[in-house]
N, CA, C and O atoms as a MOPAC input file, in Angstrom:
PM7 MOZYME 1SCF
protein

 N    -10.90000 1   -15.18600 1   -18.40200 1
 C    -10.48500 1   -15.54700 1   -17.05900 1
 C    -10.49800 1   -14.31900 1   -16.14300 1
 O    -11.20400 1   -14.30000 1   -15.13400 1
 N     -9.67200 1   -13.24100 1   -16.51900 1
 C    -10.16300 1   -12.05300 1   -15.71300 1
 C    -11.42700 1   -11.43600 1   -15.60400 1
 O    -11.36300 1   -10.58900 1   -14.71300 1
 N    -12.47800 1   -11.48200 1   -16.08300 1
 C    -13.68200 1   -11.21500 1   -16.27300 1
 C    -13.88100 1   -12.16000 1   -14.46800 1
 O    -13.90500 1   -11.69800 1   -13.32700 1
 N    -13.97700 1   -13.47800 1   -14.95100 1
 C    -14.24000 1   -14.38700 1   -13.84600 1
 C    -13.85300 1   -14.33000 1   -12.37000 1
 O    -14.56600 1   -14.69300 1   -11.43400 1
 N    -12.67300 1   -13.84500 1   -12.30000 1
 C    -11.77600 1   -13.80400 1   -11.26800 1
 C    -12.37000 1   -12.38100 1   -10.86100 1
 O    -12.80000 1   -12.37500 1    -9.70800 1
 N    -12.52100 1   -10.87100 1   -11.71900 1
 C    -13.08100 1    -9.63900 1   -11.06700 1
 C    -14.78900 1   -10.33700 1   -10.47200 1
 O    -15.21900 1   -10.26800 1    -9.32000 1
 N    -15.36800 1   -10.86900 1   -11.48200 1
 C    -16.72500 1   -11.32900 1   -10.77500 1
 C    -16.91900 1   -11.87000 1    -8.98700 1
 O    -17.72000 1   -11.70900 1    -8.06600 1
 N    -15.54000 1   -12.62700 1    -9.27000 1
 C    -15.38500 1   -13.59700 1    -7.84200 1
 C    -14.89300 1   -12.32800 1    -6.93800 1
 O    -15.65200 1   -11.80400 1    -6.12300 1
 N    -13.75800 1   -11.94900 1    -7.12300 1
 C    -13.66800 1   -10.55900 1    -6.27800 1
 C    -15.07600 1   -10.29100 1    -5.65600 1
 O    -15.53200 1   -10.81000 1    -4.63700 1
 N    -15.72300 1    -9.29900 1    -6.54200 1
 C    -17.21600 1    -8.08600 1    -6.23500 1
 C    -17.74100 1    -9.30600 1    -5.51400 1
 O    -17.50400 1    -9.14700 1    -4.31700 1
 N    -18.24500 1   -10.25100 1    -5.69300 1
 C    -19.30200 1   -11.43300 1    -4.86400 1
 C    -18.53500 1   -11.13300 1    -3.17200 1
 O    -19.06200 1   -10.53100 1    -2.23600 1
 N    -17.72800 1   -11.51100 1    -3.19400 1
 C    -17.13400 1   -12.12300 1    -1.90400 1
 C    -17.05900 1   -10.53000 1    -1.06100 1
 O    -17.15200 1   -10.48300 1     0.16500 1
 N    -16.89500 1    -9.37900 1    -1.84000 1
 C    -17.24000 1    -8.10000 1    -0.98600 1
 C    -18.49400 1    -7.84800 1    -0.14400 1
 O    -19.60200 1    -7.93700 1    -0.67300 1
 N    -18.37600 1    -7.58000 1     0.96700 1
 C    -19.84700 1    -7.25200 1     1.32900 1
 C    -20.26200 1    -6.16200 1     0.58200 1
 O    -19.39800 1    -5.32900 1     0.31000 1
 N    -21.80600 1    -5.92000 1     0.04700 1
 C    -21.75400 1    -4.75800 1    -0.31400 1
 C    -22.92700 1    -4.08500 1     0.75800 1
 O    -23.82300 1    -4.74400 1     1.28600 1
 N    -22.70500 1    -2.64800 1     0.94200 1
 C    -23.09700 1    -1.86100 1     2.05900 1
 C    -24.29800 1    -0.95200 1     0.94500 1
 O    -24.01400 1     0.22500 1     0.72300 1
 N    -25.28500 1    -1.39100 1     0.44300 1
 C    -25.80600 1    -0.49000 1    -0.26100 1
 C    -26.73800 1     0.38400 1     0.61500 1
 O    -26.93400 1     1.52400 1     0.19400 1
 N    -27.32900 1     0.02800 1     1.74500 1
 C    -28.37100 1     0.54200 1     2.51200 1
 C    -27.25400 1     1.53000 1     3.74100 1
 O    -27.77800 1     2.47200 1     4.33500 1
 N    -26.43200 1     1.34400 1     3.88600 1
 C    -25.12900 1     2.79900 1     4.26800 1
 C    -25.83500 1     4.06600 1     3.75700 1
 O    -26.31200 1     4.47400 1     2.69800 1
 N    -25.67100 1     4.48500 1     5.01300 1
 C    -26.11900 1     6.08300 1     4.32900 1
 C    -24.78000 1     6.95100 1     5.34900 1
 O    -24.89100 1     7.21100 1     6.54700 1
 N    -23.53600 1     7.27600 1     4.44400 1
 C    -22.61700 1     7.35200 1     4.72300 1
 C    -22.92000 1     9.11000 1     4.61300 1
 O    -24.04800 1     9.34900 1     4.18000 1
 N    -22.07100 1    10.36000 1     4.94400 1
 C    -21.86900 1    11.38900 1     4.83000 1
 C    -20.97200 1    11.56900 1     3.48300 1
 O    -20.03900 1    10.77600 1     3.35800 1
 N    -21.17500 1    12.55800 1     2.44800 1
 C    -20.09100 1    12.68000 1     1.41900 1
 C    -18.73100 1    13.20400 1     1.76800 1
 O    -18.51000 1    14.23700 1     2.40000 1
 N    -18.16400 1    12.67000 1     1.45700 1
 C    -16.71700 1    13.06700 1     1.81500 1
 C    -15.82200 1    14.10200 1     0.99100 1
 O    -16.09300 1    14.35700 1    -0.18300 1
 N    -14.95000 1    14.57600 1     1.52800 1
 C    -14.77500 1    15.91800 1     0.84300 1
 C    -13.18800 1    15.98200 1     1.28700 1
 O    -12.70000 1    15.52400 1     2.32000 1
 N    -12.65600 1    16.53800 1     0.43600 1
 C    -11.04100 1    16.79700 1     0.82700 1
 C    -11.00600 1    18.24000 1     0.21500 1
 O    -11.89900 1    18.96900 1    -0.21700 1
 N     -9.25300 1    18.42800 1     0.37200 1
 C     -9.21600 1    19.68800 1    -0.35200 1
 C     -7.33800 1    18.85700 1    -0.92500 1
 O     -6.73200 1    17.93400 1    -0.38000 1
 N     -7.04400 1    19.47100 1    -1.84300 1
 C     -5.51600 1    18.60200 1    -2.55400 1
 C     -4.70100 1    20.09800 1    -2.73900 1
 O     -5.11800 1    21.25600 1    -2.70000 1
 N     -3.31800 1    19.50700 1    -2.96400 1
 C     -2.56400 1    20.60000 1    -2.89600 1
 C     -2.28700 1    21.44000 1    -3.84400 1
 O     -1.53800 1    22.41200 1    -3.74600 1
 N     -3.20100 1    20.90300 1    -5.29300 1
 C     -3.24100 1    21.35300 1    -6.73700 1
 C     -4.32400 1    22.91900 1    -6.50300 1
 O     -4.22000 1    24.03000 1    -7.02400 1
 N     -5.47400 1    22.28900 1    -5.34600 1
 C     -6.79800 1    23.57300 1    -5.18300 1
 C     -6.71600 1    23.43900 1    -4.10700 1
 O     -6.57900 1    22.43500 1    -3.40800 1
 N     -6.83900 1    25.03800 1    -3.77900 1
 C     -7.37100 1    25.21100 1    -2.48700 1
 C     -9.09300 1    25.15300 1    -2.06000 1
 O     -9.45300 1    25.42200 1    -0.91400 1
 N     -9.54900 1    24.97300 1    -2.56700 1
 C    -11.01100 1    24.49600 1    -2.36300 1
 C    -11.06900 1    23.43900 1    -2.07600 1
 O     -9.99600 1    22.85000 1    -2.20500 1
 N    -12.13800 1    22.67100 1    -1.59800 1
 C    -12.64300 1    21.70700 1    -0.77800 1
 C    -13.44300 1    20.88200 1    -2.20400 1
 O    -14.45600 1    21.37400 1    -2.70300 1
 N    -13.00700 1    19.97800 1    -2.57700 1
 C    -13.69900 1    19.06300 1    -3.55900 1
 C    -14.33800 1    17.43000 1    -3.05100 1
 O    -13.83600 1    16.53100 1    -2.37600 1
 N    -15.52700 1    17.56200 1    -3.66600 1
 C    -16.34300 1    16.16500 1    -3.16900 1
 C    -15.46500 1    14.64600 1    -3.90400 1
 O    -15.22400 1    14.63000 1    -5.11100 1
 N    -15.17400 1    13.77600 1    -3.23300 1
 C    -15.23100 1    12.50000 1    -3.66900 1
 C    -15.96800 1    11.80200 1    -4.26500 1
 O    -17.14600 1    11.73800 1    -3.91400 1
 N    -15.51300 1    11.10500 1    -5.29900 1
 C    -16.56600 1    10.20300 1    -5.84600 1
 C    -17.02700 1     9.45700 1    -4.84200 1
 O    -16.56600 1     9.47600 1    -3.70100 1
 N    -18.44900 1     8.40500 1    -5.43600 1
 C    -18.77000 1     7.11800 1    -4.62300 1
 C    -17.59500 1     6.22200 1    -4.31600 1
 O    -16.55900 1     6.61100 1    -4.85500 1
 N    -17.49900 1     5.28100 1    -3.69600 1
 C    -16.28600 1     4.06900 1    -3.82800 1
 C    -16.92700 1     3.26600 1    -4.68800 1
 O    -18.03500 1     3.66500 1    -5.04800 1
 N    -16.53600 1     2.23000 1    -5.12600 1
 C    -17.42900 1     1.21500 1    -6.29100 1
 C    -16.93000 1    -0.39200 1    -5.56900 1
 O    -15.80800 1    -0.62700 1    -5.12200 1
 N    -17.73600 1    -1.06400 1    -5.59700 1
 C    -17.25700 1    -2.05600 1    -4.57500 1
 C    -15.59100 1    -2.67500 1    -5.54600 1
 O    -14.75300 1    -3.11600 1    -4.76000 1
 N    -15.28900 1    -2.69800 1    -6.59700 1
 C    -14.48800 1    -2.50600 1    -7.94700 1
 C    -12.65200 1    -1.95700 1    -6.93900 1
 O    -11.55600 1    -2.51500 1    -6.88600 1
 N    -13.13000 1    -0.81000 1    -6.40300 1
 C    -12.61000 1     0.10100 1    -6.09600 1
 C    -11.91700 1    -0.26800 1    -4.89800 1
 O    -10.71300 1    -0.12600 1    -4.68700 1
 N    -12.99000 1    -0.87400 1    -3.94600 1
 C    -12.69600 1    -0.72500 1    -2.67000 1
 C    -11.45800 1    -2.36100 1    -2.18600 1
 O    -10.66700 1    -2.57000 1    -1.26600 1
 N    -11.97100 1    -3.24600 1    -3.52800 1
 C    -11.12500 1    -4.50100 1    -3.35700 1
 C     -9.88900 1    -4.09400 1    -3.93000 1
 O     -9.09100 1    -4.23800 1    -3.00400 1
 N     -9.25500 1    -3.66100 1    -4.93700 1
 C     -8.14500 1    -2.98400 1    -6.12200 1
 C     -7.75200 1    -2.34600 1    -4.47000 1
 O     -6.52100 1    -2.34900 1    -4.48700 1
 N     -8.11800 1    -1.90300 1    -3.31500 1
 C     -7.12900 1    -0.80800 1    -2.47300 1
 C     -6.81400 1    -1.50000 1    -1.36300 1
 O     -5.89100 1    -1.27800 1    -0.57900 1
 N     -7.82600 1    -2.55900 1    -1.32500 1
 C     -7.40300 1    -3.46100 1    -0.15000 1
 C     -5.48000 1    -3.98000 1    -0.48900 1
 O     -4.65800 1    -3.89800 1     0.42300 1
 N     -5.12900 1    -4.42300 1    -1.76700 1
 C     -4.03600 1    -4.80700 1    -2.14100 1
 C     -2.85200 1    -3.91600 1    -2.00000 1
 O     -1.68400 1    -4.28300 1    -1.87500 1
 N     -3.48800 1    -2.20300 1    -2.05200 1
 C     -2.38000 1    -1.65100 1    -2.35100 1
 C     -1.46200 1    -0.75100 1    -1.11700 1
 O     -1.99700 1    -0.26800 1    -0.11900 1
 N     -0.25600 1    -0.67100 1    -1.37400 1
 C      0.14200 1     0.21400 1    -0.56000 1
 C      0.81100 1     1.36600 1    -1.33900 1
 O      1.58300 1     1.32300 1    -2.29700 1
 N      0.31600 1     2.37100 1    -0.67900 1
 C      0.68700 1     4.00800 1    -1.98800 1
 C      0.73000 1     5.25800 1    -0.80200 1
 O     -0.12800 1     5.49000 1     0.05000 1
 N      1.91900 1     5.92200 1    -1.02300 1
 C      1.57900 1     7.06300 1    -0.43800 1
 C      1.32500 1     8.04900 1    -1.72100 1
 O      1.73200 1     8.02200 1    -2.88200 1
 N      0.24900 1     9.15700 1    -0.80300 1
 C     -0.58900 1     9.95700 1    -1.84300 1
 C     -0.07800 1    11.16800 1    -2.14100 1
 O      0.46300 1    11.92500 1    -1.33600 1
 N     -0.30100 1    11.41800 1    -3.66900 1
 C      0.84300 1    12.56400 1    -3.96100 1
 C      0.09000 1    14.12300 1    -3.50700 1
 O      0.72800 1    15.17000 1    -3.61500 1
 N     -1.47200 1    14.08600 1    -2.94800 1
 C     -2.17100 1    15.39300 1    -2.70000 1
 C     -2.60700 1    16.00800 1    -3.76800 1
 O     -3.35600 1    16.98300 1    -3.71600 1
 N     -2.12300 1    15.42800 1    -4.95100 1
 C     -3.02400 1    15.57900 1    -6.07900 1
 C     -4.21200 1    14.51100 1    -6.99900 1
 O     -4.05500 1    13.70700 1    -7.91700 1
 N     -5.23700 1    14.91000 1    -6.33900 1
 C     -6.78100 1    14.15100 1    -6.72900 1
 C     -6.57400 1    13.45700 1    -7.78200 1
 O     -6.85200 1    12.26500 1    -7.64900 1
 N     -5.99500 1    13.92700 1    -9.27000 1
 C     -6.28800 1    14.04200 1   -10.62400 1
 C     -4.97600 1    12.75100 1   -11.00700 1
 O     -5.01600 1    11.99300 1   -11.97700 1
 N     -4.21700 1    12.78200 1   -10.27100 1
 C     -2.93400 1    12.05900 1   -10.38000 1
 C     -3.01700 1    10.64800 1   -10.97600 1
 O     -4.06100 1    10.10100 1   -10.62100 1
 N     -2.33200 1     9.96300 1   -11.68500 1
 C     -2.64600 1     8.41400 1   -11.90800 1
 C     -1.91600 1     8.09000 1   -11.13100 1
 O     -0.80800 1     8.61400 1   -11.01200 1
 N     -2.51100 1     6.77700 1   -10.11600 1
 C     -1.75600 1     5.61000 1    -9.42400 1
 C     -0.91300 1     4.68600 1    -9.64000 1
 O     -1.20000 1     3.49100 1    -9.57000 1
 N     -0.08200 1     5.01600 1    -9.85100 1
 C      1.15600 1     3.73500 1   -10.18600 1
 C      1.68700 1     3.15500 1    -9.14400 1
 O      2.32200 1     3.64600 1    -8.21100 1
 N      1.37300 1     2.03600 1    -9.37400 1
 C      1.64900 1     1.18900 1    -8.36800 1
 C      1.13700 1    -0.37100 1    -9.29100 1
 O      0.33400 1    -0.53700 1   -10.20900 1
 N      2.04500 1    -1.33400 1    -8.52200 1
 C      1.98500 1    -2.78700 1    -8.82200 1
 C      0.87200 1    -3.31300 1    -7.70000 1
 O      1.17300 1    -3.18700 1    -6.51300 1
 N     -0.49800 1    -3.94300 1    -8.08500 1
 C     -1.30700 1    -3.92100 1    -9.02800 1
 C     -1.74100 1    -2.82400 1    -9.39600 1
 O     -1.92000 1    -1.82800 1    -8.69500 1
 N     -1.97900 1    -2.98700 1   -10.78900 1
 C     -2.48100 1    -1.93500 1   -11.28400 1
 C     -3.80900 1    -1.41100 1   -10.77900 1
 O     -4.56100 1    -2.36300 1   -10.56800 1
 N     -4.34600 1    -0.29600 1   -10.52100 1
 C     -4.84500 1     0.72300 1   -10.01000 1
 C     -5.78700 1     1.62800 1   -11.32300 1
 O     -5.43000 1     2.79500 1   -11.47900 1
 N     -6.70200 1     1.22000 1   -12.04200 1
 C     -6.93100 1     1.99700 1   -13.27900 1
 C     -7.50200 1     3.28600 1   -13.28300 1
 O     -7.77000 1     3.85400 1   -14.34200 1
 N     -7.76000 1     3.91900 1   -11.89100 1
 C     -8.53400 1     5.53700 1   -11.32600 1
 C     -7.31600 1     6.31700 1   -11.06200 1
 O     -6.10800 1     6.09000 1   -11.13500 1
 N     -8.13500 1     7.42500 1   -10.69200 1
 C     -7.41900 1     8.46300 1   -10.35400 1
 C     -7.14000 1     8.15800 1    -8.71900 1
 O     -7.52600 1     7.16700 1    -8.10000 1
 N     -6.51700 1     9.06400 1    -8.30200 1
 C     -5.87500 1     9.29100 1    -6.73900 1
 C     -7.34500 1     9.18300 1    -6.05100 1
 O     -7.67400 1     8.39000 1    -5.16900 1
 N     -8.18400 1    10.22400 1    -6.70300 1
 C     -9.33000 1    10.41500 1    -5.71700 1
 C    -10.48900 1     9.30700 1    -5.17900 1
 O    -11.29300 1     9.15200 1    -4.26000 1
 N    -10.01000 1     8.66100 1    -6.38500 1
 C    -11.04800 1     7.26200 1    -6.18100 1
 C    -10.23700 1     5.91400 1    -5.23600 1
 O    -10.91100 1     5.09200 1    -4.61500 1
 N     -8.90800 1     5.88300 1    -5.26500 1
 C     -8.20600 1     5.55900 1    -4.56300 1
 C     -8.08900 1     5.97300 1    -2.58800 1
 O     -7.81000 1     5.08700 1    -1.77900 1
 N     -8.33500 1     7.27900 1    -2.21300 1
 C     -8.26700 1     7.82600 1    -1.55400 1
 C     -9.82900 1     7.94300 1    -1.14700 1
 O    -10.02700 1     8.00600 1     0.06600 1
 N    -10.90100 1     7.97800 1    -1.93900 1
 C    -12.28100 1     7.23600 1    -1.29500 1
 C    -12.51100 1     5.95800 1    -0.80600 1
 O    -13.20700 1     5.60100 1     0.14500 1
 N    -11.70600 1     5.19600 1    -1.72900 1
 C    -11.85900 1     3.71600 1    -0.99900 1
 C    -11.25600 1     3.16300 1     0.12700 1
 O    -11.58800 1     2.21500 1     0.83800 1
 N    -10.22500 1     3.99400 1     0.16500 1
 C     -9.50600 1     4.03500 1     1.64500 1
 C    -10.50200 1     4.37600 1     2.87300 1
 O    -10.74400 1     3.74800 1     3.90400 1
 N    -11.00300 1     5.64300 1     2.36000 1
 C    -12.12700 1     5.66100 1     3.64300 1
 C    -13.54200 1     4.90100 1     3.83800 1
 O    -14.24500 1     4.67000 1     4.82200 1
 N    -13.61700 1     4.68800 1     2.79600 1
 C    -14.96000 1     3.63800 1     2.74400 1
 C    -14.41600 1     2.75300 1     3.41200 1
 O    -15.29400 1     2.35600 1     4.17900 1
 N    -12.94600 1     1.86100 1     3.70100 1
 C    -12.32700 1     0.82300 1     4.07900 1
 C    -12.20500 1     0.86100 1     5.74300 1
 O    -12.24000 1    -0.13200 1     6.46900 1
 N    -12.04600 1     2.29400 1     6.18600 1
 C    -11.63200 1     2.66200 1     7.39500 1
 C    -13.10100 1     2.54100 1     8.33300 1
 O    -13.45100 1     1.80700 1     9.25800 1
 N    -13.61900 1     3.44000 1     7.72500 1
 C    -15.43500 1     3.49300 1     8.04700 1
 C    -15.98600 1     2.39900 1     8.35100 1
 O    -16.53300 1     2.21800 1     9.43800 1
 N    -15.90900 1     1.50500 1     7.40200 1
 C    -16.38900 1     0.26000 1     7.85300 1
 C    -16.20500 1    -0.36400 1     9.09800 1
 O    -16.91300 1    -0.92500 1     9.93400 1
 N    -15.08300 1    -0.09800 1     8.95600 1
 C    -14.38500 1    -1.30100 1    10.22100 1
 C    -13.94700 1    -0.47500 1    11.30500 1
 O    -13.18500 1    -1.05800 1    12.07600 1
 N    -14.17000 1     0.53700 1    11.54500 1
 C    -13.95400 1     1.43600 1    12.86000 1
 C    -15.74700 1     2.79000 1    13.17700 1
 O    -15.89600 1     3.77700 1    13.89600 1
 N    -16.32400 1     2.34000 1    12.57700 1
 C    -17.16400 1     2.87600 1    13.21100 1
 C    -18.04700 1     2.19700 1    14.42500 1
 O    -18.40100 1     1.03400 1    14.23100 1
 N    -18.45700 1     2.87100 1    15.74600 1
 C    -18.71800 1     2.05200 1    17.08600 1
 C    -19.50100 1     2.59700 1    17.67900 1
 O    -19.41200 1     3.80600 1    17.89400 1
 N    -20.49100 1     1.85400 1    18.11100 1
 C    -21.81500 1     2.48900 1    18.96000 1
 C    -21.72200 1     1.50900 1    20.33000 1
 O    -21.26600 1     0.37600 1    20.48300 1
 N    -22.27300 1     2.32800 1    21.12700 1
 C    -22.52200 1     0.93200 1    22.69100 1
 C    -23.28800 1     0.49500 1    22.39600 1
 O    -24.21700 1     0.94300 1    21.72400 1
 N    -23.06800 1    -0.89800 1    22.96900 1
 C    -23.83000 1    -1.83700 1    23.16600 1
 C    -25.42900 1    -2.22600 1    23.35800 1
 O    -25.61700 1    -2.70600 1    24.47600 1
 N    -26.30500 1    -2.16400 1    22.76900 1
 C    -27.48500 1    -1.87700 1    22.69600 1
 C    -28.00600 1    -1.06600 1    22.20200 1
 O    -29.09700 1    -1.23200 1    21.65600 1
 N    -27.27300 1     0.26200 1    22.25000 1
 C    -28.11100 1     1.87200 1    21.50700 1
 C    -28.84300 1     1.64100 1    19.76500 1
 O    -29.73300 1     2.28000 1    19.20400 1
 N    -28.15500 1     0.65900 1    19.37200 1
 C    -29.35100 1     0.26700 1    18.25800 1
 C    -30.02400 1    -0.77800 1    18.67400 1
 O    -29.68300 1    -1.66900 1    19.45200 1
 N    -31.24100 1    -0.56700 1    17.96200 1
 C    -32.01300 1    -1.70700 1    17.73600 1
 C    -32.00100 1    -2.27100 1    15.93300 1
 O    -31.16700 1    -1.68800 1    15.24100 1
 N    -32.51300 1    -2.89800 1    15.51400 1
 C    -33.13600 1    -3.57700 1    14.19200 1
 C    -34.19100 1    -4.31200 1    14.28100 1
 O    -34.29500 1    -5.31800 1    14.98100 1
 N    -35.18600 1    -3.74900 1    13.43400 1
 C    -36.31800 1    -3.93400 1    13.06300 1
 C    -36.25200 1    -5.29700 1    12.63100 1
 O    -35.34100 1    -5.67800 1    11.89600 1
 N    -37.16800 1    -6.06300 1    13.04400 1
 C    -37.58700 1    -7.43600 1    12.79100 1
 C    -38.27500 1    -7.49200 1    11.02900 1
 O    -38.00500 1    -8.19700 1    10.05700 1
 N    -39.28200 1    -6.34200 1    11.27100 1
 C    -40.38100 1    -6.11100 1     9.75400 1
 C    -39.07600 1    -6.19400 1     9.14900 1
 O    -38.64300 1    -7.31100 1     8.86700 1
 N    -38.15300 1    -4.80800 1     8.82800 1
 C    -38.28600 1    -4.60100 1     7.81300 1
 C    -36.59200 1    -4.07600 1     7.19800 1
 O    -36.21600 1    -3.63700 1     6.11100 1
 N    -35.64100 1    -4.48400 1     8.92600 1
 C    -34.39100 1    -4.54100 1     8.80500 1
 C    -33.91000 1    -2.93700 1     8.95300 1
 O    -32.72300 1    -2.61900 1     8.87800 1
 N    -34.75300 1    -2.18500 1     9.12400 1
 C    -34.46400 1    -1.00400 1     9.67200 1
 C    -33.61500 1    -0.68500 1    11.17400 1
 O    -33.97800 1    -1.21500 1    12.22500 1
 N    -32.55100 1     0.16900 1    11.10200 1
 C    -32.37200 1     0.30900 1    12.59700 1
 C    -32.78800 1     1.83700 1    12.94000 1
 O    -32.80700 1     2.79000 1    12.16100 1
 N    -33.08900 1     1.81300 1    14.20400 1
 C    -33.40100 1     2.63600 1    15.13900 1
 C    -32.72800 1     2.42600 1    16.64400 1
 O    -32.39100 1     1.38300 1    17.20500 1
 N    -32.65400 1     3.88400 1    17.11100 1
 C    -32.27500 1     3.84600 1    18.79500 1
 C    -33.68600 1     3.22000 1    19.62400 1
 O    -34.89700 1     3.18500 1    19.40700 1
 N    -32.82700 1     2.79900 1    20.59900 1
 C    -33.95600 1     1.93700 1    21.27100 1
 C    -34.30200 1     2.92900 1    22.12800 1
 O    -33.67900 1     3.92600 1    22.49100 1
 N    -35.72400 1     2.39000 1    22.48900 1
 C    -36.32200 1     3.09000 1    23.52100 1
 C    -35.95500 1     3.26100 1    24.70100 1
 O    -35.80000 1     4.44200 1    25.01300 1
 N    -35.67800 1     2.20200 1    25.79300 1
 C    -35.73800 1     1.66000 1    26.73800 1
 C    -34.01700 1     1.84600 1    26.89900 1
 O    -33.36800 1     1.32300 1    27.80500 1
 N    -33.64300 1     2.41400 1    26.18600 1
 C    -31.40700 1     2.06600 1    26.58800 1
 C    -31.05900 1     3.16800 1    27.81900 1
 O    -31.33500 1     4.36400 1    27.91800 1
 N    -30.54700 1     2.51700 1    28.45000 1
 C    -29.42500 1     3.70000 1    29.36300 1
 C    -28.30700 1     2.99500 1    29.38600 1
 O    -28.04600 1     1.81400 1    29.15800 1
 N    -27.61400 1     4.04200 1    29.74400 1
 C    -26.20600 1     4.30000 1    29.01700 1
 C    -25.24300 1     3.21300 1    30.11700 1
 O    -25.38200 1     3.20300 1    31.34000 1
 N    -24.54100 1     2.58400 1    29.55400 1
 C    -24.01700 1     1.56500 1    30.74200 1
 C    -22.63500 1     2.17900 1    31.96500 1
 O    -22.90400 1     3.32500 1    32.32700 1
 N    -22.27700 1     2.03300 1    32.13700 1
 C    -21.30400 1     2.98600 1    33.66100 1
 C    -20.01900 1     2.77200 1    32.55300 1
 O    -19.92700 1     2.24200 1    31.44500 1
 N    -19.06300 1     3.49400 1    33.48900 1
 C    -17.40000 1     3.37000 1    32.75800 1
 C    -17.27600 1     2.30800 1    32.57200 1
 O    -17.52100 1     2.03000 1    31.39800 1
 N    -16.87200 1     1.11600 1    33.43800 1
 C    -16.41900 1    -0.27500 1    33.83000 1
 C    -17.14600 1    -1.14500 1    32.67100 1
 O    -16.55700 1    -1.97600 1    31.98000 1
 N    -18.35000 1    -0.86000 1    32.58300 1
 C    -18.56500 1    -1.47900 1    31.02800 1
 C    -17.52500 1    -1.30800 1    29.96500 1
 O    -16.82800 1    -2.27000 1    29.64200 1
 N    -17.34600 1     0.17900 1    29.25400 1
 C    -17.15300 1     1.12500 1    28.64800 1
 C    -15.55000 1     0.33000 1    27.92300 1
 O    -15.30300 1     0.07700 1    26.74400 1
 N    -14.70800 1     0.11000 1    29.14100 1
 C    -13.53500 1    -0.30500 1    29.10400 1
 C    -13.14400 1    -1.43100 1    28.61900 1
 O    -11.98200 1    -1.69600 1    28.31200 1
 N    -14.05400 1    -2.12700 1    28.52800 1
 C    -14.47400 1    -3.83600 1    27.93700 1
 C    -14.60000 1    -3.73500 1    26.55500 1
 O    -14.85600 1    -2.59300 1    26.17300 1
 N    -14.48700 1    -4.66600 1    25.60700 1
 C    -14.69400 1    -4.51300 1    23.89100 1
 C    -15.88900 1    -5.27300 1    23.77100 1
 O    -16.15100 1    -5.70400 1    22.64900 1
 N    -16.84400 1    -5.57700 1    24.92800 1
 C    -17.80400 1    -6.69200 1    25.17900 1
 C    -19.00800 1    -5.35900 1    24.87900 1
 O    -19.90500 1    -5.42500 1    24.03800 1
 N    -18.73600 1    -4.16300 1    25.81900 1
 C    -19.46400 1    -2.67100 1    25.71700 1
 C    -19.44300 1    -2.54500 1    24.30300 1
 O    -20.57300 1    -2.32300 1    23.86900 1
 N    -18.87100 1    -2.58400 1    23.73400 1
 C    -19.02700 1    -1.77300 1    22.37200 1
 C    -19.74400 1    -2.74100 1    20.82500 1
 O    -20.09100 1    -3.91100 1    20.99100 1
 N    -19.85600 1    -2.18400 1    19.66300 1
 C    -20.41400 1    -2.98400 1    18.74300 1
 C    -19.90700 1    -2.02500 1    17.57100 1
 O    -19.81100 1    -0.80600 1    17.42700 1
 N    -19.60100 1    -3.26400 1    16.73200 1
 C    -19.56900 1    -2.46800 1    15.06600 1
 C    -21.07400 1    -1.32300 1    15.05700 1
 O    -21.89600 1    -1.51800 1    15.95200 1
 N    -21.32000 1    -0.30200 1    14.14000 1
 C    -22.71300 1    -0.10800 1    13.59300 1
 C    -22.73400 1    -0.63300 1    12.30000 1
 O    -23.36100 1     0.21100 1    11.66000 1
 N    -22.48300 1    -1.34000 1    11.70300 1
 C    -22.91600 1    -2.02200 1    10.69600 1
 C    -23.01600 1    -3.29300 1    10.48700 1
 O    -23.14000 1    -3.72600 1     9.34200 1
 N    -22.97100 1    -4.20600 1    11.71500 1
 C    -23.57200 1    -5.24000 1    12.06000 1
 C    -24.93000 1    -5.61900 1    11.77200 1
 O    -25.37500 1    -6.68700 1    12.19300 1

């Protein structure tokens, strides 16, 4: 049954495989160096939608918390931003295009930039991952 129920989870996620996101990088209070994040795993990113945790600043840490959480902090703390990213990244209105062929986007040719009074409207703006 849990097998079934994680399956149904991952389906119903969008998955963003064609994202070409920047790697993300923190630094924790264990190192002072700047360490890379794992990927998020779509696994990952549903398990954080549920949770609420404040983070102890150590990467390596296990998550305890009700549901269970089976990663470390850091994978926890990637999926958070994979979560944020999604849903707050914003381009104006038109500045992409998408390719008919081949589902590619590109800036359009032909765009100028619309005045303030647009700007101020949520009509001006667009997800970029639409």
């Amino acid at each position: 049954m849990l097998s079934l129920l994680r399956h149904a989870v991952i389906v119903h996620e969008k998955h963003r495989a064609n994202l070409k996101l920047p790697p993300q990088v923190t630094n924790s209070v264990t190192t002072p160096n700047w360490v890379r994040l794992p990927d998020a795993t779509p696994e990952s990113i549903v398990a954080a939608r549920g949770l609420k945790k404040i983070f102890t600043g150590d990467l390596e840490a296990p998550v305890v918390t009700v549901p269970y959480f089976a990663a470390p902090e850091k994978l926890l703390l990637r999926a958070q931003i994979a979560r944020i990213t999604a849903d707050t990244v914003l381009n104006v209105k038109g500045y992409l295009t998408v390719s008919e062929d081949d589902g590619s986007i590109a800036e359009a040719e032909e765009f100028v930039f619309p005045d303030q009074s647009t700007l101020l409207k949520p009509e001006g703006w667009m997800h970029c991952t639409e």
